[in-house]
N, C-alpha and C positions, 0 to 999 in steps of 0.2 A: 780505515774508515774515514772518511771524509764528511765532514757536518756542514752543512751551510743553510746559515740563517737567515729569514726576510721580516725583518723586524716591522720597521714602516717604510711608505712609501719612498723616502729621503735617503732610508739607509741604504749602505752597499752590502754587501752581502760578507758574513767573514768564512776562516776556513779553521778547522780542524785537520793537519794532516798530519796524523800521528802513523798511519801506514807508510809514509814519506822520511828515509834518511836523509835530514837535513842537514848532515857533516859529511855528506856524499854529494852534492849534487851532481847530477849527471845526467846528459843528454843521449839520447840511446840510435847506435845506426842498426838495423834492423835487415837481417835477409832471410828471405822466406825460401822453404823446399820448393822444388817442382811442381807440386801440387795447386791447381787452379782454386782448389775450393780452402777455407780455415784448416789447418790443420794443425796438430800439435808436434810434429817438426820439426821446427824453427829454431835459426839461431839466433840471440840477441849480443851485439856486443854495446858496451857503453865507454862513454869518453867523456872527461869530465867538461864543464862549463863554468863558466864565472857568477852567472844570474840563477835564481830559483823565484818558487811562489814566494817564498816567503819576504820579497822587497815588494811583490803586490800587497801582501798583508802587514806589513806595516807601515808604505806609503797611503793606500786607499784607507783603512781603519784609524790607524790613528797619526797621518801627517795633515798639514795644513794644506786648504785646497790652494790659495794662494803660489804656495811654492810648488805643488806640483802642476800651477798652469803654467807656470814660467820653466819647469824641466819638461814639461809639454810629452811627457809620458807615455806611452802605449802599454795598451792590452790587447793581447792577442784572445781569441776564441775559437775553438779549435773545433769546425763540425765534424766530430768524427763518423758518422754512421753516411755519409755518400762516398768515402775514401776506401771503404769495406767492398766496395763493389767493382767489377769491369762492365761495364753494361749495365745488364739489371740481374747479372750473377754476385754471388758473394764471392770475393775474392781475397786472400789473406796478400797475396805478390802486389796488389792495387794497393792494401793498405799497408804494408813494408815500404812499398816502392817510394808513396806522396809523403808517407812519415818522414825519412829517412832524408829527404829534398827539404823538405817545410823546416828541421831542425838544422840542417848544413844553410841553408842559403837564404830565409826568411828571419827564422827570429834566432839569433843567438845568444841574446842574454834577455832580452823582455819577457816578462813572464806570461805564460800560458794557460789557458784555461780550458781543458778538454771536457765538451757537452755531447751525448749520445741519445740516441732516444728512450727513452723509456717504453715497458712492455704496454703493448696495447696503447701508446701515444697517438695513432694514426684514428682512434676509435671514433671522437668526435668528428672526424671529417667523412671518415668514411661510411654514418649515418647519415648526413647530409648528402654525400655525392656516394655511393659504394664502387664507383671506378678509379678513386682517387688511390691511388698507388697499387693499383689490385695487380699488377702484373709483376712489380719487384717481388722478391723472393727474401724472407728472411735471412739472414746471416747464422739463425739459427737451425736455418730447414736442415733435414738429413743424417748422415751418421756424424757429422760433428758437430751435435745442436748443444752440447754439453759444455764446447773450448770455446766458440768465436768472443764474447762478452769476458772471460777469463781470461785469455791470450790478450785480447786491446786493453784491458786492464793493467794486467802487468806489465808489455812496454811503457805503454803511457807513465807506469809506475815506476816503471826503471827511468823514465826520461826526468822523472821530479817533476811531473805535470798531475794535476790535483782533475778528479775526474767527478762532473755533476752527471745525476743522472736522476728521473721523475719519472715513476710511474705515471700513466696516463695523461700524460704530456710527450707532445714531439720538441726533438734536440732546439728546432726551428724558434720556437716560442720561449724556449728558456734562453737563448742564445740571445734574443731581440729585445728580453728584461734584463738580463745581466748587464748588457750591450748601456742600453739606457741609463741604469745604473751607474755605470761608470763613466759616461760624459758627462752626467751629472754631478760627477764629481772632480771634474778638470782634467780623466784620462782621453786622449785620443783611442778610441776602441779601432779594432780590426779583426774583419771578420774571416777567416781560412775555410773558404767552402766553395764547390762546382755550384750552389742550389743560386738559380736567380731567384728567387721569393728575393734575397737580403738586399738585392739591388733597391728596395722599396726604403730601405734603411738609410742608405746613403747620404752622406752630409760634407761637411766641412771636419766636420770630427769623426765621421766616420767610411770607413775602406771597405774593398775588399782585395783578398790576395783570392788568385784562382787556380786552380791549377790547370795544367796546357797541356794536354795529353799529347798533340801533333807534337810539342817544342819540349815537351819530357820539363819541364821547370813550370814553377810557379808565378806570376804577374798579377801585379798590384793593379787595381782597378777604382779609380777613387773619380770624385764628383767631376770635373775635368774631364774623364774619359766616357763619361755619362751623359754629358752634354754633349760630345762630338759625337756621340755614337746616335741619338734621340731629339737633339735638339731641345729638350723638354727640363722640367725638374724633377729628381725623382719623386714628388709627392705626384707625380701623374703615374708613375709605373707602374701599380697596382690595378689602377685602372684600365687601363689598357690592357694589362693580362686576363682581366677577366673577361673582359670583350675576345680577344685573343685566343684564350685557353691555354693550358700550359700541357702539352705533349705529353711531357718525361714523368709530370704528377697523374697522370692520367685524368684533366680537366679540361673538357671538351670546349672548345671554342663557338660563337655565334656562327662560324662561319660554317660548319657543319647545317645548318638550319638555311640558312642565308648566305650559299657560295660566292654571291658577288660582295659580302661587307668584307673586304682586306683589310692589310695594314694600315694602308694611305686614310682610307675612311676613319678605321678608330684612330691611327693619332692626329687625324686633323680634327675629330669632334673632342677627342680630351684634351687637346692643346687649347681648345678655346673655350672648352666649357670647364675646364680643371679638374672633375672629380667625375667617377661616375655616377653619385647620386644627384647632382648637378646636370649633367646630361640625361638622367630616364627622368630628371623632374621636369626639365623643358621640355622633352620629348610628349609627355604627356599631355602638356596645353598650348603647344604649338609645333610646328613645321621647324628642325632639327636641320635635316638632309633632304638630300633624295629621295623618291618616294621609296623605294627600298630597305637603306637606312630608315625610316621616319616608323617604317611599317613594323620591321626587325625590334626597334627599340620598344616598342609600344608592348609587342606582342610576346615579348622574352623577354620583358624587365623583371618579374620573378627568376626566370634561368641566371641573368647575370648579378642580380641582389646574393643569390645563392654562391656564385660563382667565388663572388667578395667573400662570403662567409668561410669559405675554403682557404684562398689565397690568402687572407690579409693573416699578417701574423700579433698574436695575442702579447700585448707585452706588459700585461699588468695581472694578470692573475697568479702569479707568485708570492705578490703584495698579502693575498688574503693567507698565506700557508704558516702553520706554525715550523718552526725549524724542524728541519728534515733531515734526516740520515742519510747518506748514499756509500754502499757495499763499494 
């Protein structure tokens, strides 16, 4: 059982892990059956390591921030619920495979923090948008709806990795408060996930590791590789995806409406207008673009207001929760 608390805003969160051998620690290599889908299978082997949670728990709780800006620290955050998958199938070999990589060749002694989604997390968005992930498939559909959430437990558990988990919350929003939390307290955070939502995140203190399916490894993605990729800062990425649409979430772009608004269009209006509510609010009492553009904003600026309500990730509603239990 793992407990983590959100006291006030300031505080970080602590842990309980009393389901965790703490005179074991151990890092778990992971190989899955034949089997494409979760299955119960599997063999786990483990190999010990030097680091566990518990130097996150008593460096962030009770050391000075001080001296952990100067050991200039990392926390890792671990999304586990897009590793579950090969496509938009659930796949246990997917998440063997990126586990298995992420503990040999990314973090070997920082400690870890594995966030999953919570049942029914998708709900609030998917009343706003109801295309918003409708085409993924649970991890729990089918005859092993029983092991997939039990099976990524127990490695995770065998790895000595403390596992959050929120009912009606997605991984995405607990990962983005945790996140916060802990630069706020002089850790360098990093984030282990395929989802670009987190590229909105991006700083000076904070990463992302990705994984490379063509190149079979992991690659750190940090502010430097977000400027040469966008030219921009990531406080415009959000905007721009919503103009955009995100494919893989199932959030349809302006350009479905308006084939001729591309790339080039939205990042040259949010590059100079910074935000999207900054660009529909000039769009609305003056000439923007092209008549096109000008027309598109005017006439979809509820579509992309909504769009933001989807995309943008929640990093303060944790604040309001009394301490929570997670199985």
């Amino acid at each position: 059982m793992i407990t983590v608390g959100f006291i006030q805003p300031n505080s970080l969160f602590s842990f309980s892990t009393k389901s965790i051998d703490k005179t074991q620690p151990s890092r778990t290599k992971w190989v899955s059956s034949s089997s494409s889908s979760f299955s119960s299978h599997s063999s786990v082997e483990t190999f010990h390591r030097t680091g566990n949670v518990q130097v996150l728990q008593k460096d962030v709780l009770c050391g000075n921030n001080e001296e952990i800006r100067k050991k200039n620290k990392r926390v890792f955050f671990l999304d586990v619920s897009p590793l579950c998958y090969e496509g938009n199938k659930p796949s246990s070999q997917a998440f063997g495979h990126w586990i298995s990589l992420f503990f040999s060749q990314v973090s070997l002694t920082d400690p870890v923090i594995a966030v999953i989604d919570g049942e029914e997390g998708n709900q609030r968005r998917r009343e706003l948008l109801p295309s918003y992930k409708a085409h993924r498939k649970s991890p729990n559909h089918g005859r092993y709806s029983k092991r997939p959430h039990q099976f990524v437990d127990e490695v995770l558990r065998k790895c000595n990795v403390p596992v959050v988990r929120i009912e009606g919350h997605e991984a995405d929003d607990v990962v983005a408060t945790l996140m916060e939390q802990a630069v706020q307290r002089g850790y360098r955070a990093v984030i282990a996930s395929p989802d670009k939502d987190f590229k909105q995140l991006i700083s000076e203190n904070v990463q992302i590791v990705i994984p490379l399916a063509d190149l079979r490894r992991w690659s750190f993605y940090t502010l430097k590789h977000y400027h040469a990729q966008y030219n921009c800062d990531p406080q415009s990425d959000l905007s721009f995806r919503c103009i955009m649409g995100d494919e893989v979430d199932g959030v349809p772009g302006i350009q479905h409406m308006v084939p001729a608004f591309g790339r080039k269009t939205a990042m040259k209006l949010v590059r100079k207008h910074g935000s999207l509510e900054s660009l529909l609010s000039a769009a609305a009492v003056r000439t923007v673009g092209r008549p096109y553009a000008q027309e598109a904003l005017t006439k979809y600026a509820d579509y992309l207001r909504r769009n933001y309500q989807v995309l943008a990730l929640n990093r303060f509603f944790l604040y309001h929760f009394k301490p929570l239990h997670f199985d």
